[in-house]
C-alpha positions, 0 to 999 in steps of 0.5 A: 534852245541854245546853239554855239556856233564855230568858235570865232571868239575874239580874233585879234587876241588870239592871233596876239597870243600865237605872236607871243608863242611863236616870236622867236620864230623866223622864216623865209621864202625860196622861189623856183620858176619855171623860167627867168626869160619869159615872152609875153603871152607865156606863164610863168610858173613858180613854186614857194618853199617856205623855210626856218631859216635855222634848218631849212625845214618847211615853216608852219607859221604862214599859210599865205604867201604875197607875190608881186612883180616889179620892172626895173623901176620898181613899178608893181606889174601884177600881185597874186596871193598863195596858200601854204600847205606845209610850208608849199604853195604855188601860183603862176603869173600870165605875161600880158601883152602890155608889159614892156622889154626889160629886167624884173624882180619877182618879189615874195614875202609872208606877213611874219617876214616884214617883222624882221630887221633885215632880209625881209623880202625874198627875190628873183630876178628875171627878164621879160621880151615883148615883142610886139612893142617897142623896148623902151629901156633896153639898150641896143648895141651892147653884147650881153654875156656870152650863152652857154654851150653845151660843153658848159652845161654838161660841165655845170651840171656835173659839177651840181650833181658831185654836191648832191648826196640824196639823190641822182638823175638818171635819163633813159636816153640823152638823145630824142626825137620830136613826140619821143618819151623820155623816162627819168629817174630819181634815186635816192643815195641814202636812207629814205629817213632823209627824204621825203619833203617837196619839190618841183621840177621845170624842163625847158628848152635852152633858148640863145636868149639873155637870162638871169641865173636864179638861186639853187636850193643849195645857195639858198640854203647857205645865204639862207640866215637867221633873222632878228625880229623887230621889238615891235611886231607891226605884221600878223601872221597870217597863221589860220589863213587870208587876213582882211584888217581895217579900222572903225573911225567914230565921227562923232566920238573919236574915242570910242572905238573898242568893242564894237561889233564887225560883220563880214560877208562873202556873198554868192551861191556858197558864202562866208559869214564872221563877226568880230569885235574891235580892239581899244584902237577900232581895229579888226582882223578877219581870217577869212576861210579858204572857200568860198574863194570870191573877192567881193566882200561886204563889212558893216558895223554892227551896232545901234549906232552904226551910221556914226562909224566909217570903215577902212581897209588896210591897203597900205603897201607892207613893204618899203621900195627902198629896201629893193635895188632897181635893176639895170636896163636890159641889154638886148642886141640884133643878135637876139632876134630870130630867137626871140622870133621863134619863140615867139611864133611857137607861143602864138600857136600854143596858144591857138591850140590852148583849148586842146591844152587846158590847164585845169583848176582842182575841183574844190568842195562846197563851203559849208553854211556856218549853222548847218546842221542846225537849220530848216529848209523851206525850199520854195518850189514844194509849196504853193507859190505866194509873191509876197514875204508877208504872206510866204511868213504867214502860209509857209514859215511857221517858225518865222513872223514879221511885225509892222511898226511905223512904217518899220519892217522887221523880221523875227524867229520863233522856237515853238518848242521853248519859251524864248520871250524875253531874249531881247536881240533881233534875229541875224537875217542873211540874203546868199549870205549877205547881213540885212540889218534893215529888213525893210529893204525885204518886205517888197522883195519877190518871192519868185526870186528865192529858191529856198529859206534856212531857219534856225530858231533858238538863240544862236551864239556866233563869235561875240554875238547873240542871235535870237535865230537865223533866217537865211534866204538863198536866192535863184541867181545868188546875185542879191544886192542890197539898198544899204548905203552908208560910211558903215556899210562897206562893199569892196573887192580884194584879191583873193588866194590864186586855186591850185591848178592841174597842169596840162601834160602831153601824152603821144601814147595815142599818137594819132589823137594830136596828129593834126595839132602842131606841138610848140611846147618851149616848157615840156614839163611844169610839176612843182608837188614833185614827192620823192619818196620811194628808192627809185622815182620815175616820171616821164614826158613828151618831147615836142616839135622844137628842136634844140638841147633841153634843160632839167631843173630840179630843186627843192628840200627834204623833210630834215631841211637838206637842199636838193637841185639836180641838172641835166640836158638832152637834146631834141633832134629830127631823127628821122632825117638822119 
């Protein structure tokens, strides 16, 4: 019997094709935040809109988006991958208590991006306050620029929506009480043919705190231009998902590198297994799948030979820190420090009160075995129980046998329905998903720690390999280590895309379930996959326990690539005293 696995065939050589395809391509990142001054201890939320620059519509190309935040040396902070959905992603960064008080510069760039000759890394400034140690290159005693009042707001905003001819926003109220719903509007000015797209949408409170201005959809789109491509493209999009890309060194003959088998693991209780060849330089590309979503992987080198190759992973930094400007130090005066008392004290009892507040991650499916549904399962538990693999092979596995020969222990399959004699490769062997090249490692390993064994007889093409069947074991614990050592064998961790998280909402409809709970919510709402689709579109929040006028921030862009950024202020105020 014969089985084709997926079709992972040659990776490097089809991401080139896609290159030649898709050169002429261009493409760039807009940022929205939820907030450009930030205390430590809080999130920041963000949303990523990636576009062509030459309309402003959502970009197919990349489905990974790489985040960095840097001070204002450009010292990286903290880095998060995104996935891309239709050109969408989001991510959210927590501020530690480490950080220091200054300037910083959230950076995002795709793989294509570093291809181009210029404007290669998108770019937000912001600033971050730590409180709780001491600012070490903010200066004291120079007055920042003057905050905004709220006859300046109204005006800004006026004069933001005029430019908006897709939409408005329209609040059912300018002014509320604390635990007050407030109700808003979208309409759409126009046909619902130039709708559509994405958006995301922060209300916040407007703190006397120094900020930096970030781009609106409209300025984006304006400075939003065409990019030349360099002649020779040294970045892979990332074009199917998560690239992982290194080199084979051979210690003993230098030159022969290509075509060389490399496996990769992602281990655990679901688990990801590809193979790929090397090109004429020992390099590979994986494209990892979206789940399982783990960091630890294993590669080896998958061959005879093997003991004479090294393994390295491509670490290097994508991007040069001189294309970055460092940022000035931030000004930050005595006049600043109730509010940034306030603040900080309202972060402190959110955050007691994060357990009533949960975010959540999206429940994500299982990540489907690559052979399934071609196997058999022998769980353990349904037979008699024997302690050794040699006799749970010979009692249970009628499929499977094993062979001692000088001391070597080595597995193999059997299809009892063809004659299979004379395929000479070995069986691939998988503990929870993790190649087991030498078997003897197994031959003493307890059966009471394995829950089940998949069988897949038959020769099984997977990528640009053969396998005389599958044995895979599943332990208890999904927590099998192997003995393997060696420069072949490379066992590390990689950051991993960052889940899609459901953000907590407050909701006061029953206003005796949160009576006891303090509400020092400075973000009322975070929603970055806003869909405006409809003539009208209605959402709604909660007001919190803080006082003061509050900002709605709107961004985003239609199917067609028309930018969309709405403003608008309310204020909070203790009604009842009035």
């Amino acid at each position: 019997m014969l089985i084709i696995g997926p079709a992972i065939i040659g990776q490097n050589n089809l991401l080139q094709k896609n290159i030649t395809i898709s050169k002429s391509n261009d493409e760039s990142l807009f940022i929205h935040l939820s907030n450009t001054t930030l205390i430590a201890g809080e999130t920041l939320h963000c949303k990523f809109y990636c576009l062509n620059p030459s309309d402003n519509t959502f970009s197919l190309i990349s489905k990974i988006a790489h985040v960095e935040l840097l001070d204002s040396q450009n010292q990286n902070v903290l880095t998060n991958k995104i996935y891309l959905e239709n050109g969408n992603g989001q991510g959210d960064f927590f501020i530690p208590t480490t950080v220091n008080t200054g300037t910083y510069k959230l950076i995002a760039y795709t793989n294509w991006m570093l291809n181009k000759k210029e404007h290669k890394i998108s770019e937000v400034e912001l600033v971050i306050i730590n409180p709780y140690v001491i600012a070490k290159n903010s200066i004291v005693g120079k007055k920042n620029e003057p905050q905004k009042n709220d006859a300046q707001i109204t005006e800004s905003n006026s004069v933001n929506n005029a430019k908006n001819e897709l939409f408005s926003l329209e609040l059912n109220k300018k002014t509320a009480s604390t635990r007050d719903q407030i109700q808003v509007k979208i309409k759409s000015l126009k046909a619902l043919k130039s709708a559509g797209g994405s958006f995301s949408i922060a209300i916040k409170r407007a703190d006397n705190l120094p900020s930096l201005k970030q781009k609106d959809a409209f300025e984006f789109a304006k400075s939003n231009v065409k990019s030349t491509l360099n002649d020779s493209l040294q970045f892979l999009p990332e074009l199917r998902g998560e690239l992982v890309s290194g080199t084979i060194i051979n210690n003993k003959n230098p030159k022969e590198v290509a075509g060389k088998n490399i496996a990769l693991s992602v281990p655990g209780i679901d688990f990801s297994f590809k193979i790929v060849k090397t090109d004429i330089r020992g390099k590979f590309n994986f494209i990892l799948d979206k789940l399982p979503n783990y960091p630890n992987v294993a590669i080896q080198v998958l061959e005879s030979n093997r003991a004479d190759f090294n393994i390295e992973i491509n670490k290097d930094k994508k991007y040069s820190l001189s294309e970055i400007k460092p940022l000035d130090d931030l000004n930050l005066t005595s006049d600043y420090k109730n509010s940034i008392e306030q603040r900080s004290v309202a972060n402190q009892i959110e955050n007691i009160y994060y357990t009533h507040k949960r975010d959540s991650i999206k429940a994500v499916k299982k990540a489907i075995p690559f052979y399934h549904p071609a196997e058999k399962e022998y769980v353990l538990a349904d037979y008699t129980k024997f302690p050794t693999l040699k006799e749970t092979v010979t009692e249970i596995l009628k499929e499977v046998y094993y062979r001692e020969d000088n001391n070597n222990f080595t597995l193999g399959v059997r299809d009892i329905n063809y004659d299979l004699k004379f395929f000479a490769e070995p069986a691939l062997v998988l503990v929870d998903g993790l190649l087991i090249q030498n078997t003897n490692e197994l031959k003493d390993y307890k059966m009471e720690n394995v829950y089940k064994i998949s069988i897949v007889p038959g020769v099984y093409l997977y990528g640009p390999t053969a396998f005389n069947g599958i044995i895979s074991f599943t332990t208890k614990n999904n927590d099998y280590e192997s003995k393997e050592k060696g420069s072949y064998y490379l066992k590390t961790e990689i950051q991993r895309p960052q889940e899609k998280i459901t953000y907590f909402k407050q909701d006061y409809t029953d206003k005796s379930k949160y009576d006891r709970i303090p509400d020092y919510r400075h973000l009322l709402l975070w929603e970055p996959d806003l869909k405006l689709e409809n003539v009208e579109n209605s959402i709604s929040f909660f007001t919190s326990d803080v006082l003061g006028v509050y900002e709605i921030d709107l961004e985003g862009f239609t199917k067609d690539g028309s930018p969309v950024s709405l403003k608008e202020t309310f204020e909070v105020k203790d009604l009842k005293t009035n």
